[in-house]
VEXDREN-2710 file (C-alpha; in Angstrom, 1 decimal):
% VEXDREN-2710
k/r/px/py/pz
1/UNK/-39.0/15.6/-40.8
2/UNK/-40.3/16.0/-37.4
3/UNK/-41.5/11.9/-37.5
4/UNK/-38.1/11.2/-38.4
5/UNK/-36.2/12.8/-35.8
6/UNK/-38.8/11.2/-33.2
7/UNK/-38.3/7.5/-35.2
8/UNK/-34.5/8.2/-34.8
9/UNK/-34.5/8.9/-31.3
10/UNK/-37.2/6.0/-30.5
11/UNK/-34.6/3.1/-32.4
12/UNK/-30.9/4.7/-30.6
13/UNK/-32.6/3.7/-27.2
14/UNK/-32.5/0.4/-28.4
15/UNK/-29.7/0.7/-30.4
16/UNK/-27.7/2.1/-27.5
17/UNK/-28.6/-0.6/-24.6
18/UNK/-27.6/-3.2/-27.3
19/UNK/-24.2/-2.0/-27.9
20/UNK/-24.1/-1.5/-23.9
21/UNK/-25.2/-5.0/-22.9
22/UNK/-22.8/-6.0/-25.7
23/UNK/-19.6/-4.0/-24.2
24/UNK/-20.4/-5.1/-20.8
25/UNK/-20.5/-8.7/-21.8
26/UNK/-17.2/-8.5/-23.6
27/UNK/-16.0/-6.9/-20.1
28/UNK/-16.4/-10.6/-18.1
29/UNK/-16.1/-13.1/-21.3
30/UNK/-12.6/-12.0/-22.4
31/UNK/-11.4/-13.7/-18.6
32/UNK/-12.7/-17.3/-20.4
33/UNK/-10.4/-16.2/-23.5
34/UNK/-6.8/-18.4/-23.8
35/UNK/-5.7/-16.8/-26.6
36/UNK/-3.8/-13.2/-26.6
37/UNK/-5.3/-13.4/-30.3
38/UNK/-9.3/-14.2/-29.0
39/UNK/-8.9/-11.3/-26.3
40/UNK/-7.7/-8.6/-28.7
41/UNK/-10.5/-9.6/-30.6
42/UNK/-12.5/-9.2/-27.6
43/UNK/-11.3/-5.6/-27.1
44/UNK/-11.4/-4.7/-30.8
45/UNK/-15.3/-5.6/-30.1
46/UNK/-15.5/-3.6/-27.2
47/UNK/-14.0/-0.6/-29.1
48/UNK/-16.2/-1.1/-31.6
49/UNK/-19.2/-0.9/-29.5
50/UNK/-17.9/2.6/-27.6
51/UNK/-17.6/4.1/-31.1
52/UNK/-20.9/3.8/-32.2
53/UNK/-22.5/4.2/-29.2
54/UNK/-20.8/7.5/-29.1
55/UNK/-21.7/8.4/-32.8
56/UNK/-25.7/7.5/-32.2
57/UNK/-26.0/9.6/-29.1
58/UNK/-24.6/12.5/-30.5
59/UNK/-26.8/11.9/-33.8
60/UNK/-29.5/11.9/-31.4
61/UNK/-28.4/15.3/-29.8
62/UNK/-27.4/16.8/-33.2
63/UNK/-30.9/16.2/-34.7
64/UNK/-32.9/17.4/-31.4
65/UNK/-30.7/20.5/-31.1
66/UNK/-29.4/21.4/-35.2
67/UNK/-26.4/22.9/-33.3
68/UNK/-23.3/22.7/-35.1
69/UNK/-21.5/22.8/-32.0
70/UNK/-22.3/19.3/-31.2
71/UNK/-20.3/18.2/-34.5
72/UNK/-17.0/19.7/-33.5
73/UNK/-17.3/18.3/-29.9
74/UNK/-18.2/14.6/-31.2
75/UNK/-14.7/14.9/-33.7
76/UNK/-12.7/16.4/-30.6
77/UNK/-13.9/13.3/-28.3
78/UNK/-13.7/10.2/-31.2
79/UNK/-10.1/11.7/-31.9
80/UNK/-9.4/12.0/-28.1
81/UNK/-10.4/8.5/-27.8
82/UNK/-8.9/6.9/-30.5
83/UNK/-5.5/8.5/-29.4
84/UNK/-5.9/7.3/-25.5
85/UNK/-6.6/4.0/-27.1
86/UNK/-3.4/3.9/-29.1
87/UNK/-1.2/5.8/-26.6
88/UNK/-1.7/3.6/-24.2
89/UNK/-1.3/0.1/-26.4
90/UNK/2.0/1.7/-28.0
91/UNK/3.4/3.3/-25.3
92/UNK/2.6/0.3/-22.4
93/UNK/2.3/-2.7/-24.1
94/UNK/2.4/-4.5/-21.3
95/UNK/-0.7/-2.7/-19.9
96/UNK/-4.1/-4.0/-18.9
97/UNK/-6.3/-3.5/-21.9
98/UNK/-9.3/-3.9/-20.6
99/UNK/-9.0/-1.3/-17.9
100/UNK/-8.1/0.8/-20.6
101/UNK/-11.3/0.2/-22.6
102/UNK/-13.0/0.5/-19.6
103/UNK/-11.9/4.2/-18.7
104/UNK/-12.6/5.0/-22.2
105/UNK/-16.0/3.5/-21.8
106/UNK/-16.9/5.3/-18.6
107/UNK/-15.7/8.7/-20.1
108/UNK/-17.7/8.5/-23.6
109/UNK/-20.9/7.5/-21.2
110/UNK/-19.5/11.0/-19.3
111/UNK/-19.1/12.8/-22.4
112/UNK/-22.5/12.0/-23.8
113/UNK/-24.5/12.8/-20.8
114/UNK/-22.6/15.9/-19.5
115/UNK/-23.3/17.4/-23.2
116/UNK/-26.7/16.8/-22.7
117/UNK/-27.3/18.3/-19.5
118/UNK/-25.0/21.5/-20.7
119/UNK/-27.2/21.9/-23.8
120/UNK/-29.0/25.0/-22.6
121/UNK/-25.4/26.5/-21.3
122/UNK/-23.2/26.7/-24.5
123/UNK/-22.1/23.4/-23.6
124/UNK/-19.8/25.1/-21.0
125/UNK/-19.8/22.4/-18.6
126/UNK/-18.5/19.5/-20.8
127/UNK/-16.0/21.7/-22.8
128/UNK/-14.3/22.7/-19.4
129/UNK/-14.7/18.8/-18.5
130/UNK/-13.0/17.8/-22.1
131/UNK/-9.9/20.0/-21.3
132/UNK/-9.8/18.5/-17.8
133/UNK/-9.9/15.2/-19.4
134/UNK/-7.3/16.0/-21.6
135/UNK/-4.5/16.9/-18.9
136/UNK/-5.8/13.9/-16.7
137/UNK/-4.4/11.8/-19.9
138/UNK/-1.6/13.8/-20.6
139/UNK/-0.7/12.9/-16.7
140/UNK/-2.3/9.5/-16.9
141/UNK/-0.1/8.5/-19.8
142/UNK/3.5/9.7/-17.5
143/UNK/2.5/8.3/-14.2
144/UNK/3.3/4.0/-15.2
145/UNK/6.6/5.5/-15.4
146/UNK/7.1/6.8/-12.5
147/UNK/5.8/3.6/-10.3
148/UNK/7.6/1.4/-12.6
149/UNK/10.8/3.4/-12.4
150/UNK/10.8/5.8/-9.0
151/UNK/11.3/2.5/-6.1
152/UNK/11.5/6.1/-3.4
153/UNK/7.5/6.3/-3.6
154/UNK/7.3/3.2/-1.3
155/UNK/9.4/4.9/1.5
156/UNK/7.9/8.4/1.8
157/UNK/4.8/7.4/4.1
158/UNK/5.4/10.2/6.6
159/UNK/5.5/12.6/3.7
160/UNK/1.9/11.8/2.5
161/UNK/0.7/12.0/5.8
162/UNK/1.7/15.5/6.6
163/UNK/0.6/16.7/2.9
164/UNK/-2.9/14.8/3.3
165/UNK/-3.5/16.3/6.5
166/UNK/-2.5/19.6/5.3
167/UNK/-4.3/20.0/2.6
168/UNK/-7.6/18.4/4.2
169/UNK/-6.7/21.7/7.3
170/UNK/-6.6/24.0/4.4
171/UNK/-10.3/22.9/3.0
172/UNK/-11.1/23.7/6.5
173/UNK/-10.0/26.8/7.1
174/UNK/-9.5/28.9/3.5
175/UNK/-12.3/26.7/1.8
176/UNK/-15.8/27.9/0.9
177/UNK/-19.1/26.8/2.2
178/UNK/-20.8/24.9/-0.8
179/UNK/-24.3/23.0/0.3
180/UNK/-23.9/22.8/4.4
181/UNK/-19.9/21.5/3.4
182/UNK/-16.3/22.8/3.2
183/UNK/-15.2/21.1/-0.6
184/UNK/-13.2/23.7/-2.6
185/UNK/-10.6/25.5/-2.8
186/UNK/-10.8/28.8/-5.4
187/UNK/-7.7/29.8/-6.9
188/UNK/-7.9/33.6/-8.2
189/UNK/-11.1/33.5/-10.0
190/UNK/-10.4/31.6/-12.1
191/UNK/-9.9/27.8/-11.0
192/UNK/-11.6/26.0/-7.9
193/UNK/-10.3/22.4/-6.6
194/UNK/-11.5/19.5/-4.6
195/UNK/-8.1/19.1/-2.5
196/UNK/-10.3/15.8/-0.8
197/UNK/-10.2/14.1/-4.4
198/UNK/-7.1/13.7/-4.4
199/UNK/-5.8/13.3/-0.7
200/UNK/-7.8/9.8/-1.3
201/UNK/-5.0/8.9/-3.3
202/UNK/-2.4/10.1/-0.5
203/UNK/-4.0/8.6/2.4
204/UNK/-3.8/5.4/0.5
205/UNK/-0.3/5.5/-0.2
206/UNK/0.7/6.5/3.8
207/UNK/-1.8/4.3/5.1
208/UNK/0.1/1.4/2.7
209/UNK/3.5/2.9/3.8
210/UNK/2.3/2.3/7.5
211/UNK/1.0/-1.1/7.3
212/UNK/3.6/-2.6/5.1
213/UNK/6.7/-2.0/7.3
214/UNK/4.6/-4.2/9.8
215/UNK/1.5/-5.4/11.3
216/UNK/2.2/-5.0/15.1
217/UNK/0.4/-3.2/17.6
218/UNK/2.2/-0.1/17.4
219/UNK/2.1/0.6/13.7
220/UNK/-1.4/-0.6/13.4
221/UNK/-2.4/2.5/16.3
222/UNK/-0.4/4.4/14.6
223/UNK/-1.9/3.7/11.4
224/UNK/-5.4/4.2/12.7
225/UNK/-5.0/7.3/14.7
226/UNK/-3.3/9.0/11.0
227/UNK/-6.6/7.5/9.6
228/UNK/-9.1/9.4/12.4
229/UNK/-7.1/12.7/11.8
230/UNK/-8.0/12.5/8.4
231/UNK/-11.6/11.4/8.7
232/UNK/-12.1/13.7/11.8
233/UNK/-11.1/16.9/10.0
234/UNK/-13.5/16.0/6.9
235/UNK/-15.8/15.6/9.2
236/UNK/-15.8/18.7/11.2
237/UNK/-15.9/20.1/7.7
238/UNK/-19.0/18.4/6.7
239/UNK/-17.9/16.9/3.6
240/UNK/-19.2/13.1/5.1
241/UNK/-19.3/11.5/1.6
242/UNK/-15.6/11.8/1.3
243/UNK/-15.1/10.9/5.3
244/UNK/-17.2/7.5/4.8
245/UNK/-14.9/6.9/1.8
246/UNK/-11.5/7.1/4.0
247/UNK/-12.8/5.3/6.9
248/UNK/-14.6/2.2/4.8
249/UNK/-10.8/2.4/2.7
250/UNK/-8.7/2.0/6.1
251/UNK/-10.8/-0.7/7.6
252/UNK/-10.7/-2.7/4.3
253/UNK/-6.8/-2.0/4.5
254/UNK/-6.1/-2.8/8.1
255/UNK/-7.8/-6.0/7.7
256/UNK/-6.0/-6.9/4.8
257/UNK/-2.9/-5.9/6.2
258/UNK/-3.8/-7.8/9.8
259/UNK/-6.2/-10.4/9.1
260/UNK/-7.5/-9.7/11.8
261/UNK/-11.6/-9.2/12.0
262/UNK/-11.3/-7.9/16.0
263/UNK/-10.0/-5.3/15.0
264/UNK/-12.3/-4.7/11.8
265/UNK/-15.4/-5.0/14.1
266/UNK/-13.7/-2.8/16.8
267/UNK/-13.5/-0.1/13.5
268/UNK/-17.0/-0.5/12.6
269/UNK/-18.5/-0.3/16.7
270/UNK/-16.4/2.8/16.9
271/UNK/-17.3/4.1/13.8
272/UNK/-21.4/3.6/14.4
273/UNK/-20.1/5.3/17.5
274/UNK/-19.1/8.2/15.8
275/UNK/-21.6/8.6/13.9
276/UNK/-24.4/8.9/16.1
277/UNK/-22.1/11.2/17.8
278/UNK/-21.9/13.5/15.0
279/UNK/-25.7/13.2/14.6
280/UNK/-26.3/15.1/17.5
281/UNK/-23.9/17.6/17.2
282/UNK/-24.2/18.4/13.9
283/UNK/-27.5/19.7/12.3
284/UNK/-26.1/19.4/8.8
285/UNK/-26.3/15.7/9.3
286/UNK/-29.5/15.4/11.4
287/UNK/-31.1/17.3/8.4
288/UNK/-29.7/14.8/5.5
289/UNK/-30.7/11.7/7.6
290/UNK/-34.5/13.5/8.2
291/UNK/-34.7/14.1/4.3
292/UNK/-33.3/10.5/3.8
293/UNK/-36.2/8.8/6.1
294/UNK/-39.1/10.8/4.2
295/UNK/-38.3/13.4/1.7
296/UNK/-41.4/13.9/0.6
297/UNK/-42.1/15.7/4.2
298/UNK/-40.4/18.6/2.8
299/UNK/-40.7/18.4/-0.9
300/UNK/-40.2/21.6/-2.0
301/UNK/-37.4/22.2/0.1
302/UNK/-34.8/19.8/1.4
303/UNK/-36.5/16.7/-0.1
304/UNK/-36.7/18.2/-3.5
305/UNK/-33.0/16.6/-5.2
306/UNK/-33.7/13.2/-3.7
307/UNK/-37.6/13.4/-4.9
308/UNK/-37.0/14.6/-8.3
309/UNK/-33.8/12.2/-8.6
310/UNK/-37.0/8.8/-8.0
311/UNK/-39.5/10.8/-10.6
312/UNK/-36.5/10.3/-12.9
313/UNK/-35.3/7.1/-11.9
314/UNK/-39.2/6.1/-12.1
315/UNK/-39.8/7.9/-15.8
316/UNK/-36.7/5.9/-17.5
317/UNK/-38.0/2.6/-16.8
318/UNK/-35.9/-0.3/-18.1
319/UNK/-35.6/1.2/-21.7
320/UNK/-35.4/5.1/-20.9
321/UNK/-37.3/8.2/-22.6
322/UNK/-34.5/8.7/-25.3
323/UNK/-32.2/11.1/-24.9
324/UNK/-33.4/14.9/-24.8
325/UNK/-36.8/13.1/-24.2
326/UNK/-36.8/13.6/-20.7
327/UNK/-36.3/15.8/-17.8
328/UNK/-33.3/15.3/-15.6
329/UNK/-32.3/19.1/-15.4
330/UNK/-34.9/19.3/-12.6
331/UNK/-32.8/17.1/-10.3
332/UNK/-30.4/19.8/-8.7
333/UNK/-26.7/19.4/-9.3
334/UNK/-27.4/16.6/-11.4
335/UNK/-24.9/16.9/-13.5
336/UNK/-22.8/15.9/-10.3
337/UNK/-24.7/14.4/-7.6
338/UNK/-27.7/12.7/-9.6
339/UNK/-26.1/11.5/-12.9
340/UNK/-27.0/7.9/-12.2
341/UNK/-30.6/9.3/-12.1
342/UNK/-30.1/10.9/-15.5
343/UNK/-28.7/8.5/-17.2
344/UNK/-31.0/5.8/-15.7
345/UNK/-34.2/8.4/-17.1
346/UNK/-32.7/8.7/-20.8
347/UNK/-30.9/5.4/-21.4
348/UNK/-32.9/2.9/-19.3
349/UNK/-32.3/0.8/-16.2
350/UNK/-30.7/-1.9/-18.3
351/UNK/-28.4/0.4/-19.7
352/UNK/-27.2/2.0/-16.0
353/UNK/-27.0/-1.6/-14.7
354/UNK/-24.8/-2.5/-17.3
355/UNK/-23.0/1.1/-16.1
356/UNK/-23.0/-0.7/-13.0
357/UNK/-21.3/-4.0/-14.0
358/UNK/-18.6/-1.8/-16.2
359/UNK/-18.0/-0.3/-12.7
360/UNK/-17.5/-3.8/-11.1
361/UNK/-15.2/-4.9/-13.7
362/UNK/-12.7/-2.3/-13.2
363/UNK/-13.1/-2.8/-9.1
364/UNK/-12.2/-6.5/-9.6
365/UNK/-9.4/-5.3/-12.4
366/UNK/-7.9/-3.5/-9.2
367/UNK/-8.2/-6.5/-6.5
368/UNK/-7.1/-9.0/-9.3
369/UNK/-4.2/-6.9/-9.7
370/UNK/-3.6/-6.6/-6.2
371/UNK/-3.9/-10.6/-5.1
372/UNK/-1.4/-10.8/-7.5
373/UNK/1.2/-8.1/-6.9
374/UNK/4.3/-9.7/-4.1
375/UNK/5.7/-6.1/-3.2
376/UNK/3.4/-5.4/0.3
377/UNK/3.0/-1.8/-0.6
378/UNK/2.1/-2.0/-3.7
379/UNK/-0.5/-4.1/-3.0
380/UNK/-1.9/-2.3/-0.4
381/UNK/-2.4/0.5/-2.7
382/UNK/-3.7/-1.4/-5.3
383/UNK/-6.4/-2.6/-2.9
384/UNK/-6.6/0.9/-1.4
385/UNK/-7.1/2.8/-4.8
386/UNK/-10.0/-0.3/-5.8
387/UNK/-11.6/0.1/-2.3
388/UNK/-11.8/3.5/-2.6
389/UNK/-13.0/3.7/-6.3
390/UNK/-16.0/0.6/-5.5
391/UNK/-17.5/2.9/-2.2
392/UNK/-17.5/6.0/-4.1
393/UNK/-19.8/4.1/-7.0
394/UNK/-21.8/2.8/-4.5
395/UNK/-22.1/6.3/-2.6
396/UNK/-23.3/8.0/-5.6
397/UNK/-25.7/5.7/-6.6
398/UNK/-27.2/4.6/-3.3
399/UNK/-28.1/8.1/-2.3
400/UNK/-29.9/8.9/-6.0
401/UNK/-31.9/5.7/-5.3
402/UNK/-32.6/6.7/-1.7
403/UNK/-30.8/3.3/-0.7
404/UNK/-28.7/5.5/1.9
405/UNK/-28.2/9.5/2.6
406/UNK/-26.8/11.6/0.1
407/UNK/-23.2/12.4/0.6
408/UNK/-22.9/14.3/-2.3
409/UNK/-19.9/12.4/-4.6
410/UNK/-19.1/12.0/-7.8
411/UNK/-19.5/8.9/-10.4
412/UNK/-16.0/8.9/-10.9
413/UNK/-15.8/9.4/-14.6
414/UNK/-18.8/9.7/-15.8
415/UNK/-20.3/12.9/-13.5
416/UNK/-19.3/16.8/-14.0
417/UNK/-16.1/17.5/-11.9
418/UNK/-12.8/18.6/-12.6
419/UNK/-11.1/16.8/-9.5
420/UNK/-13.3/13.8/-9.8
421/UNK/-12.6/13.0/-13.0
422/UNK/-8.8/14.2/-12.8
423/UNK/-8.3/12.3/-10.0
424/UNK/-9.9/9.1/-11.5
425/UNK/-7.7/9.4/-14.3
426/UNK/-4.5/9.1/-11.5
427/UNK/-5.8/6.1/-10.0
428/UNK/-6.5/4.1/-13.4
429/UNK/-2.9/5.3/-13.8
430/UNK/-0.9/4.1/-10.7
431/UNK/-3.4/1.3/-10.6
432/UNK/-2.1/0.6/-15.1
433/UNK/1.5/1.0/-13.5
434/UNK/1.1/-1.5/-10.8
435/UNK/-0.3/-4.2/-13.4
436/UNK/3.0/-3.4/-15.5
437/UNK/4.9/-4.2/-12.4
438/UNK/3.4/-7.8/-12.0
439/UNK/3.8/-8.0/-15.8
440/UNK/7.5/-7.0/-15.5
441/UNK/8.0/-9.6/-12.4
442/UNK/6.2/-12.2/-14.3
443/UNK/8.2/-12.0/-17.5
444/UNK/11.4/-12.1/-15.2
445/UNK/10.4/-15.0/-13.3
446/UNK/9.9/-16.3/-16.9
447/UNK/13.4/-15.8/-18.1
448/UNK/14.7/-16.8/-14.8
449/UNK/13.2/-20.8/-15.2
450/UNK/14.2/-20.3/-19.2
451/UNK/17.8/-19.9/-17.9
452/UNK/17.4/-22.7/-15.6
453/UNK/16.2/-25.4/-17.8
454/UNK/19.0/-24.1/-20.5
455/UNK/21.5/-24.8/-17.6
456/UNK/19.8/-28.2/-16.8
457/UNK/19.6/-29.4/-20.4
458/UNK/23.5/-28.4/-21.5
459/UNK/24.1/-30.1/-18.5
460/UNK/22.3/-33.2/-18.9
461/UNK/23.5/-33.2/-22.6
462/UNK/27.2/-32.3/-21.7
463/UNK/28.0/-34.3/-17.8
464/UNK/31.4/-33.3/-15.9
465/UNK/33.7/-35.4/-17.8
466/UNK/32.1/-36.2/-21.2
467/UNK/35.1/-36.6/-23.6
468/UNK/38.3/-36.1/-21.7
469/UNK/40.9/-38.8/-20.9
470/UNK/39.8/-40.8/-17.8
471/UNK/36.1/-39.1/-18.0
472/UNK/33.0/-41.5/-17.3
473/UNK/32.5/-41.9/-21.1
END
């Protein structure tokens, strides 16, 4: 029995790079598909491929563990994400399927390797993340609405401002000290919150408020000095991952919004500024970039996440161990900082850089939708929200390869976090409601010319005149 488990777990490693490389493919060649026909049968594929990859990891965990617990969480997930899948084609026809697919994708990868990791807790930590999920949808599936319908969201930039920078004053004051840095808020004793996850999503919004009522000199000051407040206060509370995020957002924005690369360089010589600034006066960051330069100087101590996170890396190889077959519980907080590392130690390097591509395709989902979009605002959000999705992917898995400092982020939907993932979910949302708005201008620019060349064909058929007394015919 005992060879067969092991023969099981050998062939899903194979099994389940396959039906990644295969998803991941389907990801870029539905864009050479013509046919609305060809790419549903693109994304039936692709929902084909999350299904079973699902159903062989958690075989895999089921006949490592014998824990019957496992059983009712895999029916819970394949009947959450069949219902997301046809919620969301129902309900929003008009909706970007493969961003859809995409979440889904990202979330089962999530599911499967926050289960693992929680094995030896009760599976705690991904039951607590399933319910999370589940309201993210519930809000997920009513948010289109309200930026298809609600026009008053594009004039209340002042508004996000002042509840941005209140809630990032709050983390300072009232929040608790987690790792060197100021992150959550606890509510009783009962729930803690991120408030920074989701005052990304505000700051986008005013800073696309700002720089959409125009690009002149005043706004764009004005613009940037909303944009230091809010980077300034996260830094002074430590939490740089999420400050690098804001900043590297606004300049993106600004020169979008300007064309203007002076002013992009004169953000980036003022932000290397900055940063050697708050090098020497804060020790919390002189400590990360020590540990960052050499951790194995201090191994056991400092050095030890960022050590054990390229042991991992290192053990997975391209193929991986199998799952339960290694040993990414050592990493610390790898359920959150280090889940690259995990899954790139269990699944394989070929199965995280496909991870990786997944990641890209919903970053150029975002811009595509954005190029595309004629309301200002909305496209600055839309290239906001994508900006700010693409650094925090490249945050997370930079630092677990050593590639920069750790900041300590998420991998938005796919690591333990109830305000990562919730407000992941928001932004696939607004961003799904934003490409029903260029659908929705698209179909109306479509019945416009349809009305045009009626007019222009009854009138070509029927001229001024045609049968009546004295008329040209």
């Amino acid at each position: 029995m005992t060879n067969l488990i092991n023969l099981v777990v050998q062939v899903s490693r194979y099994l389940m790079i396959v039906l990644m490389v295969i998803y991941t493919l389907q990801s870029y060649t539905v864009f050479r598909r013509t046919s609305v026909q060809a790419k549903e049968y693109v994304f039936i594929r692709q929902n084909v491929s999350m299904f079973f990859l699902h159903f062989i990891a958690f075989l895999v965990m089921f006949l490592k563990k014998m824990d019957m617990t496992l059983v009712i969480l895999y029916g819970a997930e394949v009947i959450y994400l069949a219902a997301t899948l046809i919620l969301f084609k129902n309900l929003y026809p008009k909706a970007s399927k493969l961003l859809i697919n995409n979440m889904c994708m990202l979330l089962t990868v999530g599911f499967i390797m926050v289960t693992r990791l929680s094995a030896d807790h009760s599976y705690n930590q991904v039951i607590k993340q399933f319910k999370i999920v589940i309201v993210g949808t519930v809000l997920a599936l009513i948010i289109p609405v309200i930026i298809r319908k609600l026009l008053v969201i594009t004039k209340m930039t002042w508004a996000y401002s002042f509840v941005g920078i209140g809630l990032l004053g709050l983390v300072f004051v009232a929040a608790r000290v987690t790792n060197g840095a100021k992150l959550s808020l606890n509510i009783g004793n009962f729930f803690t919150f991120q408030p920074s996850e989701f005052v990304k999503i505000i700051f986008v919004f005013a800073v696309a408020g700002l720089l959409a009522e125009g690009k002149d000199f005043k706004r764009v000051v004005i613009a940037t000095g909303l944009a230091a407040v809010h980077v300034l206060i996260l830094v002074i509370s430590t939490d740089l991952g999420s400050a690098l995020i804001f900043f590297v957002t606004y300049l993106v924005m600004l020169f979008v919004a300007t064309r203007n690369p002076f002013l992009v360089l004169a953000g980036v010589i003022s932000g290397a500024l900055a940063s050697v600034a708050a090098y020497f006066l804060f020790s919390h960051i002189r400590v990360r970039i020590a540990i960052w330069r050499d951790p194995f100087a201090d191994y056991a101590g400092g050095g030890y996440q960022i050590c054990q996170s390229l042991f991992s890396i290192g053990a997975g190889g391209w193929f991986g161990t199998g799952l339960h077959q290694g040993s990414p519980e050592a990493i610390p907080y790898v359920e959150q900082d280090m889940m690259f590392s995990a899954i790139t130690e269990e699944l394989g390097g070929i199965f995280s850089i496909c991870l990786l591509f997944v990641c890209m395709s919903c970053f150029i989902m975002f811009i595509n939708i954005s190029m595309k979009l004629t309301n200002r605002f909305y496209r600055l959000v839309a290239l906001g929200l994508g900006t700010t999705y693409a650094v925090q992917v490249f945050l997370t898995v930079g630092g677990g390869m050593k590639l920069i400092p750790l900041t300590g982020v998420t991998l938005p939907l796919v690591s333990y976090g109830g305000s990562s993932v919730l407000s992941t979910l928001i932004m696939f949302a607004i961003v799904q409601g934003l490409y029903m708005l260029r659908r929705d201008e698209e179909d109306k620019d479509e019945e416009e010319r349809f009305k045009k060349f009626q007019q222009q064909y009854q009138g070509s058929r029927n001229p001024v005149g045609y049968g009546k007394p004295g008329g040209q015919y």
